[in-house]
C-alpha positions as CSV (number, residue, x, y, z in Angstrom):
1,X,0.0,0.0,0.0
2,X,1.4,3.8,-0.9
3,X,1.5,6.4,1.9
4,X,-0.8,8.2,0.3
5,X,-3.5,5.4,0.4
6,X,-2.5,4.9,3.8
7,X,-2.6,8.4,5.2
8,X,-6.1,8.5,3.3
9,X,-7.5,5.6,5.0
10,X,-5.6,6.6,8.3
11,X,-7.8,9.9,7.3
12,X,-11.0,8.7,6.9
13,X,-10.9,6.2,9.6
14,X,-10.2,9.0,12.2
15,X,-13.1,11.2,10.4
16,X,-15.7,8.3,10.5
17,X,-14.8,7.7,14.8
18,X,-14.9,11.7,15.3
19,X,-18.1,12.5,13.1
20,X,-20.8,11.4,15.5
21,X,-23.4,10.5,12.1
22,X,-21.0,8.8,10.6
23,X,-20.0,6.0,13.3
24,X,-20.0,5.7,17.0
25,X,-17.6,3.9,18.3
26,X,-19.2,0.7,18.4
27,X,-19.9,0.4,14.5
28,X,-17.7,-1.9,12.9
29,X,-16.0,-1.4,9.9
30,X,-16.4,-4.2,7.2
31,X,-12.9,-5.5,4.8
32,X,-13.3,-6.9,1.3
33,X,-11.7,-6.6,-1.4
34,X,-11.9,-3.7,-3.5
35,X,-12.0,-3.6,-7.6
36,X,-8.2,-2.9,-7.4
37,X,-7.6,-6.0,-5.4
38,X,-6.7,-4.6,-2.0
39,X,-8.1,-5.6,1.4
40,X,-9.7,-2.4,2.6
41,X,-12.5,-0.9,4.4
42,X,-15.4,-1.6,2.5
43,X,-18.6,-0.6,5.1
44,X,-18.5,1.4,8.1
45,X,-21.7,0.1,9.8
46,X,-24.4,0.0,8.0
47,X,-23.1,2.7,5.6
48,X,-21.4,1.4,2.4
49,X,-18.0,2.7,1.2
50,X,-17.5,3.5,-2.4
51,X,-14.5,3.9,-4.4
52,X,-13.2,5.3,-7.4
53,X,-10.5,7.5,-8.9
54,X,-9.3,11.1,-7.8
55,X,-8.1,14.2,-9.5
56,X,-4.2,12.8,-9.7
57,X,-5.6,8.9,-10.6
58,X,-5.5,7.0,-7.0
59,X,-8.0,4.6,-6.1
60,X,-9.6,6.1,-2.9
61,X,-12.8,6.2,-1.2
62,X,-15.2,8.5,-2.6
63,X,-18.3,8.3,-0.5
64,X,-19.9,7.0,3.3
65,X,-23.2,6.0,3.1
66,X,-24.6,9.3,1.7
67,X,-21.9,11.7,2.3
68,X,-19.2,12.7,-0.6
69,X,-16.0,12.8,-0.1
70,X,-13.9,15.8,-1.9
71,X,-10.1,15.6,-1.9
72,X,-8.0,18.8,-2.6
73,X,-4.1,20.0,-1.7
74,X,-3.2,20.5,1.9
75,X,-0.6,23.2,3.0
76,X,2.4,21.0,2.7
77,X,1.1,19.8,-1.2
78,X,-0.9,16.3,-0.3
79,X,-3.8,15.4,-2.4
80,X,-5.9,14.5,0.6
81,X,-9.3,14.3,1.5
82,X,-10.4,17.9,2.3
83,X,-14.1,17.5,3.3
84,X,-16.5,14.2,3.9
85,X,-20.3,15.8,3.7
86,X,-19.5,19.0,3.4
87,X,-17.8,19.0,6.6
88,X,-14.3,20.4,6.2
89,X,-11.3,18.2,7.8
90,X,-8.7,20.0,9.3
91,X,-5.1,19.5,8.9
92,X,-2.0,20.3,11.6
93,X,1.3,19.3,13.0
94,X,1.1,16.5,15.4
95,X,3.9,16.0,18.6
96,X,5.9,13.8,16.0
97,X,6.0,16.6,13.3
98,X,3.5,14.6,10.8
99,X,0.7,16.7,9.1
100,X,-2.0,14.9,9.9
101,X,-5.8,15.4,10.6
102,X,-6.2,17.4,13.8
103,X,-10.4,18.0,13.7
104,X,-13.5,17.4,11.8
């Protein structure tokens, strides 16, 4: 798996425990595999994950359930997920000096 998948999923997984529609904690997150042929999330509860193909041509996850996922360039030049429902993700510095989403 690229970084950038993984920081994506890292992404979305800490978006889908934060945003209180989106999960609680006690959903569980369903694995298949996906059209590309990797093991990844492929429900979050009862919400279905979709995938398809971004602006620079990664597979990713393009919508929970309901609730489109956009992906646009963070301050340090990531294509990352920018916004899941129109709900903007934020982006910061963590103790270890990683850019990571900080809120939701």
């Amino acid at each position: 798996m690229s970084k950038k998948f993984s920081l994506i999923i890292f992404s979305l997984c800490f978006v889908f425990n934060v945003c209180a529609y989106a999960a609680s904690p006690f959903d569980e997150y369903g694995y298949d595999y996906n059209a590309i042929g990797d093991y990844a999330p492929s429900s979050v509860g009862y919400q279905r994950i979709e995938y398809g193909y971004n602006a620079v041509g990664d597979y990713v996850p393009t919508s929970v359930g309901n609730q489109r996922i956009e992906y646009g360039y963070n301050a340090v030049g990531d294509y990352v997920p920018t916004s899941v429902g129109g709900r903007r993700i934020e982006y910061g510095y963590n103790a270890y000096g990683d850019y990571v989403p900080m809120g939701y």
